[in-house]
C-alpha positions in Angstrom: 11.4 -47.9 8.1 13.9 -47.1 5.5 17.9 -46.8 7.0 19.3 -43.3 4.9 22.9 -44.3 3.6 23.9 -40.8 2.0 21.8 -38.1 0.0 23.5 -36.0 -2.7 22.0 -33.8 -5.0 23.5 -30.9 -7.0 23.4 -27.7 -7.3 25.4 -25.4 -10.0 27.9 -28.1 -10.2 28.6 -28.5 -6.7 27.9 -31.8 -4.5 26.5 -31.9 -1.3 26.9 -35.0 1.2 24.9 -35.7 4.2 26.2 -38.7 6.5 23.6 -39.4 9.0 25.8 -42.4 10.4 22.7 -44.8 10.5 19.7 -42.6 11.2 16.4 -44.2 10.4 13.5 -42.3 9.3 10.0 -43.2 8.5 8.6 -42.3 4.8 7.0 -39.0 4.4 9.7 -37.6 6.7 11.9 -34.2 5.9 14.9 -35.1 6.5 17.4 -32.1 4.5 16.2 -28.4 4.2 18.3 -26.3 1.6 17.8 -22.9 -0.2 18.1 -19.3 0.9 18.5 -19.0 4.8 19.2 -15.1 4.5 14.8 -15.2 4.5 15.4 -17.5 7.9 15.3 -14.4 10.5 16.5 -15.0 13.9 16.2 -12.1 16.6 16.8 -10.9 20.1 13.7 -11.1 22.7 16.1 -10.9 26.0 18.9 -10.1 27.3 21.6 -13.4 28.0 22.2 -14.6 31.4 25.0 -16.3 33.0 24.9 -18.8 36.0 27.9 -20.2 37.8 27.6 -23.6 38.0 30.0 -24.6 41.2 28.6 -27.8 42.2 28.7 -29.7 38.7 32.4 -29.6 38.8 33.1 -29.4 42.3 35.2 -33.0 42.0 37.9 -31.9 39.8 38.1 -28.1 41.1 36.8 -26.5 38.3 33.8 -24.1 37.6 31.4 -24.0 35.1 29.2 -21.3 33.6 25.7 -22.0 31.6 24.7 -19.2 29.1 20.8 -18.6 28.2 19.3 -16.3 25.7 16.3 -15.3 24.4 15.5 -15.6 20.7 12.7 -16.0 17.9 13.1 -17.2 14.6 10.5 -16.3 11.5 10.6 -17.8 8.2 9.5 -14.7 6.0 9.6 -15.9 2.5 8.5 -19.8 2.6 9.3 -20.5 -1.2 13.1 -19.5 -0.1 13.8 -22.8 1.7 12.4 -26.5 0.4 12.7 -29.9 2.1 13.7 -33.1 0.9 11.4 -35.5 2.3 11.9 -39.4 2.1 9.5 -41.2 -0.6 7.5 -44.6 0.4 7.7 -47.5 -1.1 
C-alpha cells in the first residue's frame, strides 16, 4: 500500500493541495476528482423531513433535530470531470 503525503498539480498557474493526514490507498485507486462540477447535476426527489430527537440529549436538557432529504445526482457530460488515480509500482 502506498501512504499519500500531499498531491499538487496545476492548473492556469494556480496550486492545489490535498492533505489527507495519513490516508493510505491501494494502487489503481482514485483518489482526487477535478474539472467542471456545473455537468455534476444534483436534484430534488422528496420533500425534507424533520424528527425531534428528545431522548439523545435528554442528559444535558437539550433537544436535537435530524434533517433528511431526498436527492439524485447524474453526471451528464463524463469528459467534464477526470480522476487522479494512484500509479503502481
Amino acid at each position: 500500500m502506498t501512504e499519500v503525503i500531499s498531491v499538487r498539480f496545476n492548473n492556469k498557474g494556480k496550486a492545489y493541495f490535498f492533505d489527507p493526514s495519513g490516508l493510505t490507498v491501494k494502487p489503481g485507486e482514485k483518489v482526487v476528482l477535478f474539472g467542471n462540477f456545473s455537468y455534476f447535476w444534483i436534484a430534488d426527489r422528496g420533500k425534507m423531513s424533520f424528527k425531534r430527537q428528545d431522548e439523545l440529549y435528554s442528559n444535558t436538557g437539550q433537544v436535537g433535530f435530524r434533517a433528511t432529504k431526498r436527492v439524485d445526482a447524474k453526471l451528464v457530460l463524463p469528459e467534464a470531470i477526470k480522476c487522479l488515480q494512484v500509479k503502481g509500482k
